[in-house]
OpenMM code with the backbone's topology and positions (N, CA, C; nanometers):
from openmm import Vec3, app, unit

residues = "UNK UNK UNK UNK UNK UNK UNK UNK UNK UNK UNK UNK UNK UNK UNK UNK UNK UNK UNK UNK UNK UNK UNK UNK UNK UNK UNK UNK UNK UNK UNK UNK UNK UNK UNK UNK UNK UNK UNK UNK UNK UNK UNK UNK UNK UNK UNK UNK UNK UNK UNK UNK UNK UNK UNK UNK UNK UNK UNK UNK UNK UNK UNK UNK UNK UNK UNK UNK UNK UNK UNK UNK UNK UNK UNK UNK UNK UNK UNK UNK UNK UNK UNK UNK UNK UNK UNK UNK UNK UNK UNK UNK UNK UNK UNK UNK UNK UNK UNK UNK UNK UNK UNK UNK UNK UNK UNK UNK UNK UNK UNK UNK UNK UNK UNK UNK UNK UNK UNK UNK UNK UNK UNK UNK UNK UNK UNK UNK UNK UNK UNK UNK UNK UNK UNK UNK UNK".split()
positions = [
    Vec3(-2.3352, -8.5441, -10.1383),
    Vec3(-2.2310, -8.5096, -10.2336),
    Vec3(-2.1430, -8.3998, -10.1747),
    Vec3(-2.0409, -8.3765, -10.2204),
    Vec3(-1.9141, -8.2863, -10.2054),
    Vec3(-1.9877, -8.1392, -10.2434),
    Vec3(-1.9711, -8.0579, -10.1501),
    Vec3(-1.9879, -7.8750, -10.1965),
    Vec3(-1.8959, -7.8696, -10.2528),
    Vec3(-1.8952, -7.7624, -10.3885),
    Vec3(-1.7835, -7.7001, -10.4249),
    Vec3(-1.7169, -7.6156, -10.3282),
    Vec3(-1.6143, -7.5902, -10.3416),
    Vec3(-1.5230, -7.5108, -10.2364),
    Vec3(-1.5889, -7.3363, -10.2375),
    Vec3(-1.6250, -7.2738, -10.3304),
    Vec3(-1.6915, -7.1885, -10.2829),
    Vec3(-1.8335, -7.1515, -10.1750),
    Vec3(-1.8746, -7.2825, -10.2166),
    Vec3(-2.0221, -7.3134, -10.1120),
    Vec3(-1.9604, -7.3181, -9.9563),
    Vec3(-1.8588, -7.4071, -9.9293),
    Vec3(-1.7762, -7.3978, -9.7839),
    Vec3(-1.7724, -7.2402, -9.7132),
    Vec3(-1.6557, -7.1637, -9.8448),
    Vec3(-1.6296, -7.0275, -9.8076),
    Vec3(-1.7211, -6.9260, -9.7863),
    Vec3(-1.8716, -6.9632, -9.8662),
    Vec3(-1.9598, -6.8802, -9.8389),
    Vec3(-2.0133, -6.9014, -9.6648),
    Vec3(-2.0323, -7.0355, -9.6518),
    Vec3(-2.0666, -7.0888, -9.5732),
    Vec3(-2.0057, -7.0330, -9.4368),
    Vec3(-1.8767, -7.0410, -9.3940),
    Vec3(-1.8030, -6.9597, -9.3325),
    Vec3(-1.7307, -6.8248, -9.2967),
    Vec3(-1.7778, -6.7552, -9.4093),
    Vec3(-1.7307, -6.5833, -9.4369),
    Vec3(-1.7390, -6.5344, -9.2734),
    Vec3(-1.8674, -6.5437, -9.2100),
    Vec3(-1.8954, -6.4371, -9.0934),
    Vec3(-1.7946, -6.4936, -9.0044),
    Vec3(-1.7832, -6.6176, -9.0080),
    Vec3(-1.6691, -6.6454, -8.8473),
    Vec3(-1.5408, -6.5671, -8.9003),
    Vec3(-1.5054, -6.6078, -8.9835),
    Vec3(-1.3510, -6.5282, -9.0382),
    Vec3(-1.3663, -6.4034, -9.0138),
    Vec3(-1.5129, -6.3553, -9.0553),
    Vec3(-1.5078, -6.1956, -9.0374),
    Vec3(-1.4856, -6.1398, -8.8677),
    Vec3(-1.5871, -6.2218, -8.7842),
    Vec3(-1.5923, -6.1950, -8.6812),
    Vec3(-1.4355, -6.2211, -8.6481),
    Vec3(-1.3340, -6.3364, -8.6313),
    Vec3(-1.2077, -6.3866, -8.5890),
    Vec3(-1.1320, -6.2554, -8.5930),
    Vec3(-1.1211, -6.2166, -8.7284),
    Vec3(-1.0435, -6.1011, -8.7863),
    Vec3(-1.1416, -5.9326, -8.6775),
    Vec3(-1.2332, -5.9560, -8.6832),
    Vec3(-1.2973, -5.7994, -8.6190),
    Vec3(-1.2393, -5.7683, -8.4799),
    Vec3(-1.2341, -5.9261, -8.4530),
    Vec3(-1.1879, -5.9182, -8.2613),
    Vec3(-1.0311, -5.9238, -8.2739),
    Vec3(-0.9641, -5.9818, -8.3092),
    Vec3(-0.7719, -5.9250, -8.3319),
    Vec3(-0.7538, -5.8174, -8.3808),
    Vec3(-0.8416, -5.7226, -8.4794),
    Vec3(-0.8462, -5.5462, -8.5144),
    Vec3(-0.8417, -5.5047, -8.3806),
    Vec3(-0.9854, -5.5736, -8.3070),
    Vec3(-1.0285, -5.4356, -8.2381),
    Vec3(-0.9226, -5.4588, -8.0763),
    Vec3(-0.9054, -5.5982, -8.0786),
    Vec3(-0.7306, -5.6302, -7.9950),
    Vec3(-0.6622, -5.5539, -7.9846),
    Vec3(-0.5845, -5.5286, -8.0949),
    Vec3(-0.4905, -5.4680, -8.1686),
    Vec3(-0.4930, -5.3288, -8.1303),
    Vec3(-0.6263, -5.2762, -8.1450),
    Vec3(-0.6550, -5.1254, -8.1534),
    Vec3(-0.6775, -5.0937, -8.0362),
    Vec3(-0.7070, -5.1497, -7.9203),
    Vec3(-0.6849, -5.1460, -7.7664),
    Vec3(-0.5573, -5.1529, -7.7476),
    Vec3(-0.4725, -5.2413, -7.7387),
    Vec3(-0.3470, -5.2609, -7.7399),
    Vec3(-0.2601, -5.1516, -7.7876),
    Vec3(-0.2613, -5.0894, -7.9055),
    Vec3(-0.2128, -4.9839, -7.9765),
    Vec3(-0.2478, -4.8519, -7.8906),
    Vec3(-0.4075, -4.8431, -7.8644),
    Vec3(-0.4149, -4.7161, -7.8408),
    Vec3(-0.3858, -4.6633, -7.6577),
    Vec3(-0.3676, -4.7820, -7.5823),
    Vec3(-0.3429, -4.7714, -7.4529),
    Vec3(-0.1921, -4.7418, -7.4223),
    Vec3(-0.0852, -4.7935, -7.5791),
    Vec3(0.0680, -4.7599, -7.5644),
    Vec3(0.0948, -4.5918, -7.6131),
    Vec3(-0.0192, -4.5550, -7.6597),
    Vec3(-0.0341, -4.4017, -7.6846),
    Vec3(-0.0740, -4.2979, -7.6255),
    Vec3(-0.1700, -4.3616, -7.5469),
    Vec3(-0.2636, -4.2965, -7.4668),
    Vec3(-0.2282, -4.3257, -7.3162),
    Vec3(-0.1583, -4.3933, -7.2709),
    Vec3(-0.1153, -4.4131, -7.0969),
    Vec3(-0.0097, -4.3214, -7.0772),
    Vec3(0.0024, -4.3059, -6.9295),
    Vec3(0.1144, -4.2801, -6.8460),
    Vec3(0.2217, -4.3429, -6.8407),
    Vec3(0.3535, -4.2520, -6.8747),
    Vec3(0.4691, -4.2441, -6.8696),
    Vec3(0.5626, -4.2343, -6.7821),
    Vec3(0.4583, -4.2213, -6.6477),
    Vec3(0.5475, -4.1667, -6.5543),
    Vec3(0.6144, -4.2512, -6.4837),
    Vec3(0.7255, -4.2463, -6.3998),
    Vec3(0.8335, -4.3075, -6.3847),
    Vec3(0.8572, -4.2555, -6.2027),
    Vec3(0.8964, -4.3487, -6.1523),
    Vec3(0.9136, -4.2739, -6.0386),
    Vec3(0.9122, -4.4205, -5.9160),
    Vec3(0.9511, -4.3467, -5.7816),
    Vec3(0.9833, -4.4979, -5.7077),
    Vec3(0.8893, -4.5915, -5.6288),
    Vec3(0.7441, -4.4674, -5.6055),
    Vec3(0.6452, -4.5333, -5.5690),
    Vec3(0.5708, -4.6442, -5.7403),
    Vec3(0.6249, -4.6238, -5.8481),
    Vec3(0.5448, -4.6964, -5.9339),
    Vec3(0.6130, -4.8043, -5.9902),
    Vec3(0.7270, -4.8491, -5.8983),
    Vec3(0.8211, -4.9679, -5.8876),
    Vec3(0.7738, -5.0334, -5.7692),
    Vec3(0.7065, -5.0448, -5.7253),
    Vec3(0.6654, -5.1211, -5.5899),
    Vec3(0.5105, -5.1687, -5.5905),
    Vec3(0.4874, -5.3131, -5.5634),
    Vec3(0.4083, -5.3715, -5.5813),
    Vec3(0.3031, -5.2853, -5.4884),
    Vec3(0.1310, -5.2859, -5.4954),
    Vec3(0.0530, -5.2669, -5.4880),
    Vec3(-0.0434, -5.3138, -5.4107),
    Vec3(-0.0482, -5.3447, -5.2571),
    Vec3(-0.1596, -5.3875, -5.2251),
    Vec3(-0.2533, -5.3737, -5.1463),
    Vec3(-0.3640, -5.3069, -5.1775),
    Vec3(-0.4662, -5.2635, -5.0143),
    Vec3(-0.4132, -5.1598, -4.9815),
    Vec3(-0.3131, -5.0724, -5.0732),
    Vec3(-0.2768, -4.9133, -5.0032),
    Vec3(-0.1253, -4.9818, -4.8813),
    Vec3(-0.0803, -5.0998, -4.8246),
    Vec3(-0.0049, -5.1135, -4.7693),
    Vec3(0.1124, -5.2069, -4.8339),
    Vec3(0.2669, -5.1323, -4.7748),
    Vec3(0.3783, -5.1693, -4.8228),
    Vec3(0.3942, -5.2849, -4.7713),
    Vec3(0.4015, -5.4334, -4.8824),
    Vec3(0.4422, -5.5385, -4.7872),
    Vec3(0.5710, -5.5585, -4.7138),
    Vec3(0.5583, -5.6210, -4.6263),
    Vec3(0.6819, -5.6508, -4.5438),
    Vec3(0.7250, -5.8000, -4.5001),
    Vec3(0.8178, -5.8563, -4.5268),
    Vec3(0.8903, -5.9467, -4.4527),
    Vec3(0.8860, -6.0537, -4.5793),
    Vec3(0.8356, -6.1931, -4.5593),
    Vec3(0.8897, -6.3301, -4.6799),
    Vec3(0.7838, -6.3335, -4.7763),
    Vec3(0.8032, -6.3399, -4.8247),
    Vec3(0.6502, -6.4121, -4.9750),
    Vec3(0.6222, -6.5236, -4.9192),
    Vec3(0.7493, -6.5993, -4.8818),
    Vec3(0.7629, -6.7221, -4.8825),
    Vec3(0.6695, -6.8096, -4.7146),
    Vec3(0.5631, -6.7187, -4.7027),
    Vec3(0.5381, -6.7294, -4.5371),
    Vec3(0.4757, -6.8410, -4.5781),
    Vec3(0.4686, -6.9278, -4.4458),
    Vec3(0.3881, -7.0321, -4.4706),
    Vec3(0.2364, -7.0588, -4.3688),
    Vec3(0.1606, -7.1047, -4.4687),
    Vec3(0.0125, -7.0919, -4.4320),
    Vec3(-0.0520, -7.1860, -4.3070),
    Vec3(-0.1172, -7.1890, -4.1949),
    Vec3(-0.1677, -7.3055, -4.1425),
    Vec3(-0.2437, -7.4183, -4.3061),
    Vec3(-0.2568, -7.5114, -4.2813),
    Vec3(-0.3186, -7.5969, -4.3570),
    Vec3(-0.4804, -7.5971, -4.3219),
    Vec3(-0.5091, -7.5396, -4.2442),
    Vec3(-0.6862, -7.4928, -4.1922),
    Vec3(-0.7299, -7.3993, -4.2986),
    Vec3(-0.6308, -7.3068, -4.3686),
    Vec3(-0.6636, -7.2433, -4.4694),
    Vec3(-0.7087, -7.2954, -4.6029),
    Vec3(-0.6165, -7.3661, -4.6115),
    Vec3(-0.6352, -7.4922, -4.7483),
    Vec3(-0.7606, -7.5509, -4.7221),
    Vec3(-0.8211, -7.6340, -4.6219),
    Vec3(-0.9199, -7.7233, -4.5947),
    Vec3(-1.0437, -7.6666, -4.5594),
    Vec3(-1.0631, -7.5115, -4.5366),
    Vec3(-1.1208, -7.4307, -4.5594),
    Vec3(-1.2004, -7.3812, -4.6859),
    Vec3(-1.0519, -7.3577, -4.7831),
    Vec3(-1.0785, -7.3358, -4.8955),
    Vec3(-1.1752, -7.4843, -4.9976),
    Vec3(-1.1087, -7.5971, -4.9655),
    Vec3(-1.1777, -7.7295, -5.0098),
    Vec3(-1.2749, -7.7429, -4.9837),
    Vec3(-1.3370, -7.7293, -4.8196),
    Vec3(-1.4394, -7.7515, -4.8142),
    Vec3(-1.6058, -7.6583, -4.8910),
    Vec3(-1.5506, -7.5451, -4.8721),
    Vec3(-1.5802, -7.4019, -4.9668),
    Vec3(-1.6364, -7.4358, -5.1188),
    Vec3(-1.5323, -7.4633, -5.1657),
    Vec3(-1.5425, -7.5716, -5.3057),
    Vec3(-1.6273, -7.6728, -5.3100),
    Vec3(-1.5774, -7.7788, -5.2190),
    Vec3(-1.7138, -7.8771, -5.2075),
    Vec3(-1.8484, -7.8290, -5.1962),
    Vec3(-1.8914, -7.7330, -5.1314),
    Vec3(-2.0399, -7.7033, -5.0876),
    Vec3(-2.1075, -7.5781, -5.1848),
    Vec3(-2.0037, -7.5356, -5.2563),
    Vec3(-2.0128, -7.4081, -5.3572),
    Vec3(-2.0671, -7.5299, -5.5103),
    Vec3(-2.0083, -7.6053, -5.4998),
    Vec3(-2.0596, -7.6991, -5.6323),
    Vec3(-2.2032, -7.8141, -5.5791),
    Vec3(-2.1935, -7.8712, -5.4235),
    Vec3(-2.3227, -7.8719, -5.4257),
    Vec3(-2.4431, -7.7695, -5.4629),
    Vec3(-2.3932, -7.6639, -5.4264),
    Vec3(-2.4979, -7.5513, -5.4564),
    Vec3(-2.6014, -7.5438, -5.5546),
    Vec3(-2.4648, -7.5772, -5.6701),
    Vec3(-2.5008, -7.5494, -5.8088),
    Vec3(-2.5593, -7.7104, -5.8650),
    Vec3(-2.4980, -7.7925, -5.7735),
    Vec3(-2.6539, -7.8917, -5.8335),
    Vec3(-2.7662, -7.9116, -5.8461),
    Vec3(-2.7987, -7.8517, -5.6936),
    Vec3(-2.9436, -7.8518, -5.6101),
    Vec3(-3.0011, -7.6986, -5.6780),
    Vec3(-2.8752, -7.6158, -5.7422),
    Vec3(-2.9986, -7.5351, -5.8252),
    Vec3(-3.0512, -7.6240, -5.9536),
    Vec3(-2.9284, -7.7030, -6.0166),
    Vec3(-3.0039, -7.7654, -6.1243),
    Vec3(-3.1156, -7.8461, -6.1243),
    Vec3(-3.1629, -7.9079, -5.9993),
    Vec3(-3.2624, -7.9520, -5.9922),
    Vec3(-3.3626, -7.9123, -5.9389),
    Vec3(-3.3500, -7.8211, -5.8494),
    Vec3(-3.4392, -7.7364, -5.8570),
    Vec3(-3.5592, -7.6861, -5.9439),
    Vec3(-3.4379, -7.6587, -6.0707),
    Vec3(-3.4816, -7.5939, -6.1923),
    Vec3(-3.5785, -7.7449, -6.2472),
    Vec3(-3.5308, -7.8347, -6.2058),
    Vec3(-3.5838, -7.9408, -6.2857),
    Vec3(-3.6340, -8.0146, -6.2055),
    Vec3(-3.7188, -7.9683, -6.1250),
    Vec3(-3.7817, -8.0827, -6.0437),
    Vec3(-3.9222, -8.1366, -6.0702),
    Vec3(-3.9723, -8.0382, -6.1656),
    Vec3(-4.0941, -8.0831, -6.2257),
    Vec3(-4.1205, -8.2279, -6.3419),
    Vec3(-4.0044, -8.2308, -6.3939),
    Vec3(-3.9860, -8.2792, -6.4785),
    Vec3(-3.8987, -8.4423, -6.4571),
    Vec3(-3.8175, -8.3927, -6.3286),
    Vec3(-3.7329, -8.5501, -6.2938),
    Vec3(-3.8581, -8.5817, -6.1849),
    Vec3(-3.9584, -8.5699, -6.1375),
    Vec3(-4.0636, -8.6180, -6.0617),
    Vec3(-4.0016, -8.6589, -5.8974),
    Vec3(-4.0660, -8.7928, -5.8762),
    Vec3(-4.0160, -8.8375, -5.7242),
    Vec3(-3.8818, -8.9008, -5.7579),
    Vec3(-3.8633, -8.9631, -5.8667),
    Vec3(-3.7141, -9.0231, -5.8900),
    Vec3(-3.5769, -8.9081, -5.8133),
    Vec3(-3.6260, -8.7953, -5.9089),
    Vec3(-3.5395, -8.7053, -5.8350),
    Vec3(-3.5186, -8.5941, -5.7454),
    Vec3(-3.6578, -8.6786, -5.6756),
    Vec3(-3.6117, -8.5878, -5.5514),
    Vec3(-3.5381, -8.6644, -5.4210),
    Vec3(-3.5704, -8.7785, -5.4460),
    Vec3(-3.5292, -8.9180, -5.3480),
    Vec3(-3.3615, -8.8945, -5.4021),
    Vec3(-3.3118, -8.8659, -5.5128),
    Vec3(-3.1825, -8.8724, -5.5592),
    Vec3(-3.1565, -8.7616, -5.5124),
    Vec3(-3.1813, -8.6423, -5.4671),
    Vec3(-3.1646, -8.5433, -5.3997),
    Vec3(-3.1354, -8.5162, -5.2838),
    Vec3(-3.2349, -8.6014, -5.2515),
    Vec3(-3.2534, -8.6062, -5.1062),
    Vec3(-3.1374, -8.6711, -5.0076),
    Vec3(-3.0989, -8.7896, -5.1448),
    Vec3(-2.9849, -8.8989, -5.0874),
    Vec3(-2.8372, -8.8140, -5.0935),
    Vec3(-2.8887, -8.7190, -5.1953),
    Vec3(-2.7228, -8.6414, -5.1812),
    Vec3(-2.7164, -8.5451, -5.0739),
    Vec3(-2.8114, -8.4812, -5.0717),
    Vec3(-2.8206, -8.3790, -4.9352),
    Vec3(-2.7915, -8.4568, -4.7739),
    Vec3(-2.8422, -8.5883, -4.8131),
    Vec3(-2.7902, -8.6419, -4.6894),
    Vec3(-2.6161, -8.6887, -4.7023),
    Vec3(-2.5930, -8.7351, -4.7871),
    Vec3(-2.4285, -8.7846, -4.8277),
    Vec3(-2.3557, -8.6203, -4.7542),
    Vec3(-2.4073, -8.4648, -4.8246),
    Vec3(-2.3335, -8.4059, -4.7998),
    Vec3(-2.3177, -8.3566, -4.6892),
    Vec3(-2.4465, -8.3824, -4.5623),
    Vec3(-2.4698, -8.3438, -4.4712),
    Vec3(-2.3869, -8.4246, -4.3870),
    Vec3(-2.3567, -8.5747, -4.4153),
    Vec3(-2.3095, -8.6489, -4.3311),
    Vec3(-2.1728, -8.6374, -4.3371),
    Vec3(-2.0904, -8.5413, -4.5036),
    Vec3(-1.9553, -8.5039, -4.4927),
    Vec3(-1.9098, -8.4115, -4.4213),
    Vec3(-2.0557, -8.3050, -4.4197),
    Vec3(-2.0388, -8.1898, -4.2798),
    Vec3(-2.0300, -8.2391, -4.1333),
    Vec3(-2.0794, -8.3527, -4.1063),
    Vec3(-2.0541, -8.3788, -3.9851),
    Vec3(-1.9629, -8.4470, -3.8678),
    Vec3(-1.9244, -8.5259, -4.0341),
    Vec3(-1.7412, -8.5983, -3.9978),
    Vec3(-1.6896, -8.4899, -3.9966),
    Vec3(-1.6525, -8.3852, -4.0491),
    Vec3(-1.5789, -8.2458, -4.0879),
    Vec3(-1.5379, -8.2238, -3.9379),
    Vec3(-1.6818, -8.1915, -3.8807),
    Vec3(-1.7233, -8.1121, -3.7720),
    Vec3(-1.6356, -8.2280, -3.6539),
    Vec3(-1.6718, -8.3604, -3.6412),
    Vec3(-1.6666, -8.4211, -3.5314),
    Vec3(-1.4444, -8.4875, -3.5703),
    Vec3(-1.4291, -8.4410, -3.6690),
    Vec3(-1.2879, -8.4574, -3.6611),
    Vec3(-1.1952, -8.3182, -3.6858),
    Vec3(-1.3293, -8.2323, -3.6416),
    Vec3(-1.2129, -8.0889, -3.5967),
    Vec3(-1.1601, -8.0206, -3.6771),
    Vec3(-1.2446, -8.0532, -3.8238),
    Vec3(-1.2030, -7.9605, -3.9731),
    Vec3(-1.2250, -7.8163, -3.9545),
    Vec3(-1.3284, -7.7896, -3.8611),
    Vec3(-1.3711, -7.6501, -3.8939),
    Vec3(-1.3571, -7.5967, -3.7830),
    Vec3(-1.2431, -7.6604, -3.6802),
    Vec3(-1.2511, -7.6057, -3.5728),
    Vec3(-1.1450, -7.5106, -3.6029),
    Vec3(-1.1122, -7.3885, -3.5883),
    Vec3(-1.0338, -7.2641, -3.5758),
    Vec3(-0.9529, -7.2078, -3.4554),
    Vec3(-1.0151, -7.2268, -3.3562),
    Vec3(-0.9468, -7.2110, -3.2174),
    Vec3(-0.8576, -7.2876, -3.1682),
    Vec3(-0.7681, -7.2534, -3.0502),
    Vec3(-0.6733, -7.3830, -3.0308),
    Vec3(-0.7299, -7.4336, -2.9556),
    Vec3(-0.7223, -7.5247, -2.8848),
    Vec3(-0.7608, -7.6321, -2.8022),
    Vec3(-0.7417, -7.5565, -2.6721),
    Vec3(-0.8076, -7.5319, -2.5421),
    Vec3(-0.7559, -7.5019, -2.4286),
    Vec3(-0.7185, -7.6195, -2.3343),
    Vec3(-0.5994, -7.5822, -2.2561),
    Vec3(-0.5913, -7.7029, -2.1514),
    Vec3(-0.6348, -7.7711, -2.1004),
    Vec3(-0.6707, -7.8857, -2.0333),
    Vec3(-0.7815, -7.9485, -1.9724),
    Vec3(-0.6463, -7.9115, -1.8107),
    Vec3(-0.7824, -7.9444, -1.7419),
    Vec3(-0.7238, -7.9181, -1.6185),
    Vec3(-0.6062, -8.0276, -1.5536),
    Vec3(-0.5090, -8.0822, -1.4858),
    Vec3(-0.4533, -8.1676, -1.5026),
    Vec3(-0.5455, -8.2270, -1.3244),
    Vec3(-0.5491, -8.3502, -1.3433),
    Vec3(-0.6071, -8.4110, -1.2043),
    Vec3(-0.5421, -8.4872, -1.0999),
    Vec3(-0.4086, -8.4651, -1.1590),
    Vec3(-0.2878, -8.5440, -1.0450),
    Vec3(-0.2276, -8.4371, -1.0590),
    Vec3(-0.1976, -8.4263, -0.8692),
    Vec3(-0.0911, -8.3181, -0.8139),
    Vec3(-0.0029, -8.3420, -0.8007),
    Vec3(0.1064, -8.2501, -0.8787),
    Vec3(0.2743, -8.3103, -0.8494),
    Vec3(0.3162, -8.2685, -0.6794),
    Vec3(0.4076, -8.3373, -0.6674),
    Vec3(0.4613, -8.2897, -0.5260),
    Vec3(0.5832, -8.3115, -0.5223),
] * unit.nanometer
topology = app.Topology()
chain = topology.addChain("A")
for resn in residues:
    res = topology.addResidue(resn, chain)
    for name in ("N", "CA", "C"):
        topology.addAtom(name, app.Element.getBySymbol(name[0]), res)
């Protein structure tokens, strides 16, 4: 059957209360930091901030792409991580099923580390010359 509408409101009082406690106490951070901060004005506090050094030259610089694929691969192996903790945690319980399913991913990811490796993802250095074996004359 249908609650009366007061049974709802009882039902819900604390979230409203809580909703409303956290935009007060918002509010009252917000308020008291435009009262309570520094005013000061001046030409070092017009200039961006970084590591103690003044930047210099484009924003607009542009990155090798080793950085990017760096960063991806980073990502990729940062979220394996967090699988192999979840099962970890649960290995008592998923038995041999999942450790063979484990096992098959650790190999999947091992074998993405090694294409990586053998097509020069993680190589960083430049290439040095090879020697040339015909003499000009």
């Amino acid at each position: 059957m249908d609650q009366p509408v007061t049974a709802v409101i009882a039902e819900y009082w604390a979230i409203g209360l809580f909703i409303f406690a956290v935009l007060a106490l918002c509010a009252f951070m917000i308020g008291a930091s435009m009262l309570l901060g520094g005013r000061s004005r001046g030409r070092s506090k017009d200039i961006p901030f970084e590591s103690g050094v003044i930047g210099t030259g484009s924003a607009r610089q542009r990155f090798s792409v080793k950085f990017y694929l760096v960063a991806m691969l980073f990502v990729i192996f940062d979220i394996e991580a967090v699988f192999l903790f979840a099962w970890a945690v649960s290995v008592r319980e998923v038995g041999w099923v999942g450790f063979w399913g484990a096992a098959i991913f650790i190999f999947v990811l091992l074998a993405g580390l090694l294409y990586d490796s053998r097509v020069g993802a993680l190589d960083w250095a430049p290439k040095g010359r090879k020697p040339s074996t015909s003499r000009s004359r």
